[in-house]
PDB file of N, CA, C and O in Angstrom:
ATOM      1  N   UNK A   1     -23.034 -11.753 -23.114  1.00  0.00           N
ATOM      2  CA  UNK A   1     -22.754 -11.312 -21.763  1.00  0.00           C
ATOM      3  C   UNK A   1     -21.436 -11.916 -21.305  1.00  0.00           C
ATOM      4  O   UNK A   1     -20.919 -12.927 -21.781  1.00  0.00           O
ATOM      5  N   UNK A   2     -20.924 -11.106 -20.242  1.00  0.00           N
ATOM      6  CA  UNK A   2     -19.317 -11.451 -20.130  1.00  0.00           C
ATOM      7  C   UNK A   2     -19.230 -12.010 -19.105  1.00  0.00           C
ATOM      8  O   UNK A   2     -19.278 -11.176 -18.200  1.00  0.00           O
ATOM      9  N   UNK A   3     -19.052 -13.703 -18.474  1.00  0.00           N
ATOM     10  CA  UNK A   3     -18.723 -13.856 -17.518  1.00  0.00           C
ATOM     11  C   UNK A   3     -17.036 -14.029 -16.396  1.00  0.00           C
ATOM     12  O   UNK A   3     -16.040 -14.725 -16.594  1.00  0.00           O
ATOM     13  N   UNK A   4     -17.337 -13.149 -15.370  1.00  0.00           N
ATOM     14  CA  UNK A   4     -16.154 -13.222 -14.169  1.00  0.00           C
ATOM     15  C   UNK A   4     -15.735 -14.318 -13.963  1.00  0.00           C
ATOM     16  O   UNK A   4     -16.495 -15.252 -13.706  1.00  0.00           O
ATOM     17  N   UNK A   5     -14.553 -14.433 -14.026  1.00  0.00           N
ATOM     18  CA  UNK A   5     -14.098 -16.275 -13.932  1.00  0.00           C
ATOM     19  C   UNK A   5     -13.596 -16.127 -12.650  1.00  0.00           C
ATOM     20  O   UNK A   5     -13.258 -15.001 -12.283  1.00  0.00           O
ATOM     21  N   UNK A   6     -13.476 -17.203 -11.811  1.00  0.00           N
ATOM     22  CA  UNK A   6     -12.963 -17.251 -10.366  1.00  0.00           C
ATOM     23  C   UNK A   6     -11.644 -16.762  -9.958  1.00  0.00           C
ATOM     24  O   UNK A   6     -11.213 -16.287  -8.907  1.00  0.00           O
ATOM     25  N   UNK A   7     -10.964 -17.105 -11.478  1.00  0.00           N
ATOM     26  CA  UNK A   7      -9.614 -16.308 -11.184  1.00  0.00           C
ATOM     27  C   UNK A   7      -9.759 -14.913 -10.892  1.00  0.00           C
ATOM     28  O   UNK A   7      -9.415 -14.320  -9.870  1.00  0.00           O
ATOM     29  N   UNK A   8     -10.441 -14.363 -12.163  1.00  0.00           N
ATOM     30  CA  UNK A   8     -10.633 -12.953 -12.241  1.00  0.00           C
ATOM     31  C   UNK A   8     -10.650 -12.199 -10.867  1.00  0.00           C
ATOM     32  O   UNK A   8     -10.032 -11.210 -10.475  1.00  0.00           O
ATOM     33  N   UNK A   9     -11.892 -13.294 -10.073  1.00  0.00           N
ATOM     34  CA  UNK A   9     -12.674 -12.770  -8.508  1.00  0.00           C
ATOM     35  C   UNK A   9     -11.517 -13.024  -7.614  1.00  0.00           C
ATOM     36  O   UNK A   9     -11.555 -12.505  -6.498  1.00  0.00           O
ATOM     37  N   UNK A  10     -10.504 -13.740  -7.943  1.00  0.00           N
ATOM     38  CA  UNK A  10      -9.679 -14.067  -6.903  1.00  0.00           C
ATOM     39  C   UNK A  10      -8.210 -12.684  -6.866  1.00  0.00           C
ATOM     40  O   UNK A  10      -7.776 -12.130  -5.856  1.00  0.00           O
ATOM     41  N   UNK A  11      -7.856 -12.517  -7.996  1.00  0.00           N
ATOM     42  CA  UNK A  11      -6.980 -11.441  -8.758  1.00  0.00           C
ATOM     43  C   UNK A  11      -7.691 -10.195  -8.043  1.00  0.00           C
ATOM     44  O   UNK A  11      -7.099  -9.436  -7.277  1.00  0.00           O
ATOM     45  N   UNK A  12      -9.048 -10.088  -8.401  1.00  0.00           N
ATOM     46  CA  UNK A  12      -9.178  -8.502  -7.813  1.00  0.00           C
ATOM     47  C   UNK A  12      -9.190  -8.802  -6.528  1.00  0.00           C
ATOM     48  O   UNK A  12      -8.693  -7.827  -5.965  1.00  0.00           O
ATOM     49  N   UNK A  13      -9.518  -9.717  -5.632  1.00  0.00           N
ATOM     50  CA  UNK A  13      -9.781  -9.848  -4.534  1.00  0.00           C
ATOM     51  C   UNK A  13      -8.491  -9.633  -3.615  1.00  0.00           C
ATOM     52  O   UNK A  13      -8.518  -9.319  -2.425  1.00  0.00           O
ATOM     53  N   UNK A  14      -7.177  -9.899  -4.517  1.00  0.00           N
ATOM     54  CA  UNK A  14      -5.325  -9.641  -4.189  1.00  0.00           C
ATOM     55  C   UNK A  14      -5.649  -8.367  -3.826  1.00  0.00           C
ATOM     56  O   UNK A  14      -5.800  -7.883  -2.704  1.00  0.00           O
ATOM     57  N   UNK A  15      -5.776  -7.662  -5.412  1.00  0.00           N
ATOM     58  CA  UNK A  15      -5.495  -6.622  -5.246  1.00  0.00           C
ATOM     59  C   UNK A  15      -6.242  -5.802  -4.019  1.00  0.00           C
ATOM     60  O   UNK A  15      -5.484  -5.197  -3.261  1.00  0.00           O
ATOM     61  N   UNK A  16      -7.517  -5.735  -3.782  1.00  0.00           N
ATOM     62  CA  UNK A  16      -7.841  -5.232  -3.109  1.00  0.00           C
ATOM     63  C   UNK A  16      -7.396  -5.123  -1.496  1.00  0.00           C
ATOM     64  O   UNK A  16      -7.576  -4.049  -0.922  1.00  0.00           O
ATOM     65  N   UNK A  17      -6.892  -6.104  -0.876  1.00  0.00           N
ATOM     66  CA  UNK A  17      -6.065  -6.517  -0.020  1.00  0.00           C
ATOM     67  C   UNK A  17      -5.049  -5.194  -0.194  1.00  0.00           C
ATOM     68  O   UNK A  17      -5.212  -4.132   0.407  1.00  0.00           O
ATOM     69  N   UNK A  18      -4.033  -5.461  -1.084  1.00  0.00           N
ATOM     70  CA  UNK A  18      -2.662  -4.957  -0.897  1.00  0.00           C
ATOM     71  C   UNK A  18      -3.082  -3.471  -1.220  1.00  0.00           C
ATOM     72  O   UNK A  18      -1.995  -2.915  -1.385  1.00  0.00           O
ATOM     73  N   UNK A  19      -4.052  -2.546  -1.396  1.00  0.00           N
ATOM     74  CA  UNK A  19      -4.235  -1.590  -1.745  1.00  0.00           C
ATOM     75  C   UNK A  19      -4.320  -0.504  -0.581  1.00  0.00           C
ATOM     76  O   UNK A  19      -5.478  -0.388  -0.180  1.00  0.00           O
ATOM     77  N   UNK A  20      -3.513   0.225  -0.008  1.00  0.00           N
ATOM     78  CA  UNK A  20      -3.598   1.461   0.547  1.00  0.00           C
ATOM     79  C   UNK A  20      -4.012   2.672   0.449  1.00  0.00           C
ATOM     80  O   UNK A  20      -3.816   3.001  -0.721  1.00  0.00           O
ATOM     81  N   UNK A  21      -4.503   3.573   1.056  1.00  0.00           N
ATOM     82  CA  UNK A  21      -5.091   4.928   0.766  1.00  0.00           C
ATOM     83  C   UNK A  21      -3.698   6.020   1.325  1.00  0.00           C
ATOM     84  O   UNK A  21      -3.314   6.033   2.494  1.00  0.00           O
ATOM     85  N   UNK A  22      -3.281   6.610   0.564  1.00  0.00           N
ATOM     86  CA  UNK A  22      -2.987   7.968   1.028  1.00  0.00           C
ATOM     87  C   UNK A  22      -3.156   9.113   1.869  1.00  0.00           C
ATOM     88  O   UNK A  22      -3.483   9.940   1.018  1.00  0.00           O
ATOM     89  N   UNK A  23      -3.157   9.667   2.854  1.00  0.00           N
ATOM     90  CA  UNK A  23      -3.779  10.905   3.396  1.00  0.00           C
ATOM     91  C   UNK A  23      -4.445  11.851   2.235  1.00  0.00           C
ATOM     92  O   UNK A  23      -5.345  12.672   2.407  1.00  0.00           O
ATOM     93  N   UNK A  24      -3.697  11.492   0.869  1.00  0.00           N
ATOM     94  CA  UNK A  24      -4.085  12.730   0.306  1.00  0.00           C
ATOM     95  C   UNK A  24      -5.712  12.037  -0.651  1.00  0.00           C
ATOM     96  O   UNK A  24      -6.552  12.745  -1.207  1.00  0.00           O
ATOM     97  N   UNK A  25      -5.720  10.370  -0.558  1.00  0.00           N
ATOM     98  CA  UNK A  25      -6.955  10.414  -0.711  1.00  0.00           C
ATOM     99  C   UNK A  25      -6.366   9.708  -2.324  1.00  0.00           C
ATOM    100  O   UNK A  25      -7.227  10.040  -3.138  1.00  0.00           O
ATOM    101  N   UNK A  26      -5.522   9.084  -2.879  1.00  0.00           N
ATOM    102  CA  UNK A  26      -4.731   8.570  -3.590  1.00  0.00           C
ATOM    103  C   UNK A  26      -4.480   7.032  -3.419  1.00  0.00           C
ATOM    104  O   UNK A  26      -3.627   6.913  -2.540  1.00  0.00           O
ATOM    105  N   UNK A  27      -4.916   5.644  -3.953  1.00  0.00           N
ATOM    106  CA  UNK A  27      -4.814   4.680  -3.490  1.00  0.00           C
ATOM    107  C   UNK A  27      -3.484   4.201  -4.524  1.00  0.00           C
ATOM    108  O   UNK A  27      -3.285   4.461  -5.711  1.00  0.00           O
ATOM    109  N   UNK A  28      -2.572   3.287  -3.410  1.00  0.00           N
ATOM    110  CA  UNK A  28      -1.631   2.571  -3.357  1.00  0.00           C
ATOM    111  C   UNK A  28      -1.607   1.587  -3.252  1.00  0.00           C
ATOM    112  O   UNK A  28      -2.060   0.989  -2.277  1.00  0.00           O
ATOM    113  N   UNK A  29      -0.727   0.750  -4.837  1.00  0.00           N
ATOM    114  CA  UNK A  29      -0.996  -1.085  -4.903  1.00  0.00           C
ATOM    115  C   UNK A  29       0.387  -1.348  -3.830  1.00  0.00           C
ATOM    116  O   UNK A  29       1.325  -0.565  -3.680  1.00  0.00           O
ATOM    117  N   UNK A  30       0.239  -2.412  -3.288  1.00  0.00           N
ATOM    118  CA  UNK A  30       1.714  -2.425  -2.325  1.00  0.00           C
ATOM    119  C   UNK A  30       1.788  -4.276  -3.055  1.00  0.00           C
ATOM    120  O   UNK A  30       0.903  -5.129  -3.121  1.00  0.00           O
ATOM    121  N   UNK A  31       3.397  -4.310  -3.541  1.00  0.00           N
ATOM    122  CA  UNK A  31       3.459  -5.437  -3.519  1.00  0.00           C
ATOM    123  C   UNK A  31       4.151  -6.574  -2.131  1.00  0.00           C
ATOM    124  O   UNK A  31       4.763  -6.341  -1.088  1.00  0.00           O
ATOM    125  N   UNK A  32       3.787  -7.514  -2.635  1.00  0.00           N
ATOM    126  CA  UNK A  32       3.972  -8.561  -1.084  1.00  0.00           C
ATOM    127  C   UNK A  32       5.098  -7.798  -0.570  1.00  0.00           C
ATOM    128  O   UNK A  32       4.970  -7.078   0.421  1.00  0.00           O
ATOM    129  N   UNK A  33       6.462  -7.953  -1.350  1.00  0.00           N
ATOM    130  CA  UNK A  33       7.456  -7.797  -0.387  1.00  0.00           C
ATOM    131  C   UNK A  33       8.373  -6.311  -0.112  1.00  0.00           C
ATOM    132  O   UNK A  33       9.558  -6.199   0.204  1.00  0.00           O
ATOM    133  N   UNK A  34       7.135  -5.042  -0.413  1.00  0.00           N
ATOM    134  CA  UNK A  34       7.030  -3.849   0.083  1.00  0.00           C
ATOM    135  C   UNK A  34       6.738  -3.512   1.429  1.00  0.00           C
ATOM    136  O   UNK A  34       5.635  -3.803   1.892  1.00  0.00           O
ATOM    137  N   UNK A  35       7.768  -2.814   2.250  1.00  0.00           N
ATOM    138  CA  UNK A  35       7.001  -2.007   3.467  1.00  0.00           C
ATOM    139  C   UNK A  35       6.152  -0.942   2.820  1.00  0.00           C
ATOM    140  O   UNK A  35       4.942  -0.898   3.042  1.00  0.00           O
ATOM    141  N   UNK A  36       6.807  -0.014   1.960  1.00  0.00           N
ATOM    142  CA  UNK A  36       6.149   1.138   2.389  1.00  0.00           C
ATOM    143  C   UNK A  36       7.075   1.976   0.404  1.00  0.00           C
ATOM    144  O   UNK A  36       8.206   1.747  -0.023  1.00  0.00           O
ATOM    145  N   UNK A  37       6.065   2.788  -0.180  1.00  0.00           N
ATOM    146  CA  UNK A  37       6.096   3.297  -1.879  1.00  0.00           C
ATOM    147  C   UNK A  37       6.119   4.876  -1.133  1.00  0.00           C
ATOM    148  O   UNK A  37       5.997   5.181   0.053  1.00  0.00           O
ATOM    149  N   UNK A  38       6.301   5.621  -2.202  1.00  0.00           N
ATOM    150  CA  UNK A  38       6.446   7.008  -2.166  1.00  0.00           C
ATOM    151  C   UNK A  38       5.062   7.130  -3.228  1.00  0.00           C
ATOM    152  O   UNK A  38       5.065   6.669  -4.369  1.00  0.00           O
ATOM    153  N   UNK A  39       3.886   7.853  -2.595  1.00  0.00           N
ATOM    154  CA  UNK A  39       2.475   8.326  -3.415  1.00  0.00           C
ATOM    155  C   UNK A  39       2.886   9.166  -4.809  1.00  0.00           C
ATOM    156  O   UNK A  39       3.623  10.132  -5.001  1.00  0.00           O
ATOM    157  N   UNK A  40       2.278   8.557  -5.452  1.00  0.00           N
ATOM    158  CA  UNK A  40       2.308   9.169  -7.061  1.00  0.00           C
ATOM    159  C   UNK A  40       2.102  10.832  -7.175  1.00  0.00           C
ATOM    160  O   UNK A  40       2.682  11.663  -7.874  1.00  0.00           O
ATOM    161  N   UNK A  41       1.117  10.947  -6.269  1.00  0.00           N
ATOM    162  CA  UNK A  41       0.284  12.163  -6.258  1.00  0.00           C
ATOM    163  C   UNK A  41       0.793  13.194  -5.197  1.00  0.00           C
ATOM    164  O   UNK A  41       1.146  14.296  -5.616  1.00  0.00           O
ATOM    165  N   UNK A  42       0.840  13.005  -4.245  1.00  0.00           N
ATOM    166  CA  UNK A  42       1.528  14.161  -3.060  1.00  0.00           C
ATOM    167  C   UNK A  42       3.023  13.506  -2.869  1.00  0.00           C
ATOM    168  O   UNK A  42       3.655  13.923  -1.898  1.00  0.00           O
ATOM    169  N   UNK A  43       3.505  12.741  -3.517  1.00  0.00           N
ATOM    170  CA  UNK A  43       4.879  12.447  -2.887  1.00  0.00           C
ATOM    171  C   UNK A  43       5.798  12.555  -1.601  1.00  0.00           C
ATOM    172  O   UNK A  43       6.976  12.840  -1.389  1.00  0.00           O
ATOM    173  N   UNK A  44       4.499  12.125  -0.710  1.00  0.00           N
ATOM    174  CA  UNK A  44       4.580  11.446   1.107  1.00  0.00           C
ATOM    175  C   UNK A  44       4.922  10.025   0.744  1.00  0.00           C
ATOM    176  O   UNK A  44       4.480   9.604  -0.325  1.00  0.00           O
ATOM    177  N   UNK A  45       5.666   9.222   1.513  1.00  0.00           N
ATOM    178  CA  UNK A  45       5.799   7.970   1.949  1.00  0.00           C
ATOM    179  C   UNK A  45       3.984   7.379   1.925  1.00  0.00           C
ATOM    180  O   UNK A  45       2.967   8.066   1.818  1.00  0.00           O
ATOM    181  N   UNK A  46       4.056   6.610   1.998  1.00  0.00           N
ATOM    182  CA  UNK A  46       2.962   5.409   2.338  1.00  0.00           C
ATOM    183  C   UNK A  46       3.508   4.098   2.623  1.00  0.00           C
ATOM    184  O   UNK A  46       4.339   3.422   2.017  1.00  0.00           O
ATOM    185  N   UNK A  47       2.804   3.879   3.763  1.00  0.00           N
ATOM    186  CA  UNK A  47       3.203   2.308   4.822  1.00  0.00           C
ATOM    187  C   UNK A  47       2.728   1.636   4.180  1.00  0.00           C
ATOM    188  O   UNK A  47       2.010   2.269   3.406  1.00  0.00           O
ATOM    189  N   UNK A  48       2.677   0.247   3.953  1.00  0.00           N
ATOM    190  CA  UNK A  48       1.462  -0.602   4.644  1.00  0.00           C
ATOM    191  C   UNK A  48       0.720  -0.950   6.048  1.00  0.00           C
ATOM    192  O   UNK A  48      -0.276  -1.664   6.165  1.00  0.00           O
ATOM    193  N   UNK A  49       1.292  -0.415   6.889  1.00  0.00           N
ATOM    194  CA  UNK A  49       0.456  -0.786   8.325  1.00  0.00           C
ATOM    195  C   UNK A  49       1.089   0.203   8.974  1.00  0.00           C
ATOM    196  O   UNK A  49       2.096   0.586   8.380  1.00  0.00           O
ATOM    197  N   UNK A  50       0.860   0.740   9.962  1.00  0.00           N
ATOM    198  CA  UNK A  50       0.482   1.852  10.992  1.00  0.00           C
ATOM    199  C   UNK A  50       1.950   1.237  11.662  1.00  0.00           C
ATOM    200  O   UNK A  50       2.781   2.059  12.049  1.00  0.00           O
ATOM    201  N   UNK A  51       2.236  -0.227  11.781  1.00  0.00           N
ATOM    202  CA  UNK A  51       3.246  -0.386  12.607  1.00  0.00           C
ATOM    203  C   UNK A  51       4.569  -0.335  11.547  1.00  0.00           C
ATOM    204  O   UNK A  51       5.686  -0.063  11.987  1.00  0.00           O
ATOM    205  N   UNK A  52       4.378  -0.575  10.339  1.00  0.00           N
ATOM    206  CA  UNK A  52       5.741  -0.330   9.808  1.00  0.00           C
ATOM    207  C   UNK A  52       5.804   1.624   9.703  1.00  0.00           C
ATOM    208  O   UNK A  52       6.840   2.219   9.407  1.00  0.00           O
ATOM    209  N   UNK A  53       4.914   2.095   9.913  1.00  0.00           N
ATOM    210  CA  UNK A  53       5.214   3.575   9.782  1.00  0.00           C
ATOM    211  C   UNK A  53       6.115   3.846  11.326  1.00  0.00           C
ATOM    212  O   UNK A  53       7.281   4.238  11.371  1.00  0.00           O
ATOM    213  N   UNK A  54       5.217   3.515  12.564  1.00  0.00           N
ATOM    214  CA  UNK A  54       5.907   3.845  13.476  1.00  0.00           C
ATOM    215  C   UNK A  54       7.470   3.354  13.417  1.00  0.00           C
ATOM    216  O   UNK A  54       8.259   4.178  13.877  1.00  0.00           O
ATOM    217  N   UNK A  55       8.057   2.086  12.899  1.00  0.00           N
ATOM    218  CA  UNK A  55       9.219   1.641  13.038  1.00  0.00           C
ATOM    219  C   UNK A  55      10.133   2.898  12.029  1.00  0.00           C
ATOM    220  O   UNK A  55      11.198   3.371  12.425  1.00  0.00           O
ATOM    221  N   UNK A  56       9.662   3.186  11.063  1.00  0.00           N
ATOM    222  CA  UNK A  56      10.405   3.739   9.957  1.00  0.00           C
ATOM    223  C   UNK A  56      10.902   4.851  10.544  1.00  0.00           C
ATOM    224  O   UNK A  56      12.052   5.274  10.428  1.00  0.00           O
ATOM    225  N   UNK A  57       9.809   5.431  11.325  1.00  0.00           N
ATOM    226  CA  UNK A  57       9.889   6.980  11.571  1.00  0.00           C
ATOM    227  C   UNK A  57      10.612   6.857  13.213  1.00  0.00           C
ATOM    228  O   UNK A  57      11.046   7.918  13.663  1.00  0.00           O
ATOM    229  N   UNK A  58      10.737   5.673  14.046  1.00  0.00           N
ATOM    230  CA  UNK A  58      11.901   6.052  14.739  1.00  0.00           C
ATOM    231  C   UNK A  58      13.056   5.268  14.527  1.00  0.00           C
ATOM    232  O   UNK A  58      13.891   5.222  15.430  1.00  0.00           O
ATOM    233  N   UNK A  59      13.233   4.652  13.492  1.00  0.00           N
ATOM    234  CA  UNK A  59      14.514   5.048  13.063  1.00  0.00           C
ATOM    235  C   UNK A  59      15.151   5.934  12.401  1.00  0.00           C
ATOM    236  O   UNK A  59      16.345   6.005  12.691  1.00  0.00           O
ATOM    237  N   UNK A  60      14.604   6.976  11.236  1.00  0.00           N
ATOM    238  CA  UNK A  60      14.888   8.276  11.193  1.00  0.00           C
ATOM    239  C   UNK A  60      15.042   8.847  12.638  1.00  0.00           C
ATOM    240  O   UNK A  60      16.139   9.392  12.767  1.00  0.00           O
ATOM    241  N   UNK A  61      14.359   8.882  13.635  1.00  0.00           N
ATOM    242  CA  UNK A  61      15.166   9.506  14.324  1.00  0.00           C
ATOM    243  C   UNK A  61      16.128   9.223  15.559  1.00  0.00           C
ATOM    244  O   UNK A  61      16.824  10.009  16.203  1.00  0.00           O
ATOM    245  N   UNK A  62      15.935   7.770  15.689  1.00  0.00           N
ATOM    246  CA  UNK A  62      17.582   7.470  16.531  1.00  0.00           C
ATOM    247  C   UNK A  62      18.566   7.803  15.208  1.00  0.00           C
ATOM    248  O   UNK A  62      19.759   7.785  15.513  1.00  0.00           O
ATOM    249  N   UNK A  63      18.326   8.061  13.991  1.00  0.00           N
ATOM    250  CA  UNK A  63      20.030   8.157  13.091  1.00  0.00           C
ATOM    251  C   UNK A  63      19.695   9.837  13.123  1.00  0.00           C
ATOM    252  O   UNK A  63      20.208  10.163  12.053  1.00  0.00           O
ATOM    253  N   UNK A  64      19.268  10.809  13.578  1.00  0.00           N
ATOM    254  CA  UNK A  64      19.396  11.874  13.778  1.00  0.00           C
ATOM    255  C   UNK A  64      20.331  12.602  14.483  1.00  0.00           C
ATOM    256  O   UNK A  64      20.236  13.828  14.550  1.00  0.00           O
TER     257      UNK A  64
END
């Protein structure tokens, strides 16, 4: 039998943290010093947080 070592629990426990969902339903690893990846699958942007989306998207449009 195979035992989970604390690292192991601690490693997935990262990952799970930094992991985002897609609108399209597609999850995204984000590393620490990422705002925001382009989705593998629908090729939309993806944030990490709701507030780096709002910042992104008005600065696209004050440079409009």
């Amino acid at each position: 039998m195979y035992k989970i070592t604390e690292r192991e629990k601690r490693r997935a426990s990262e990952i799970t943290k930094n992991t985002v969902k897609c609108k399209c339903g597609c999850s995204s690893v984000f590393q620490v010093q990422t705002d925001r990846i382009i989705c593998r699958w629908c090729h939309n942007w993806v944030y990490r947080t709701p507030q780096l989306k709002f910042k992104y998207e008005m600065k696209e449009r004050l440079n409009k």
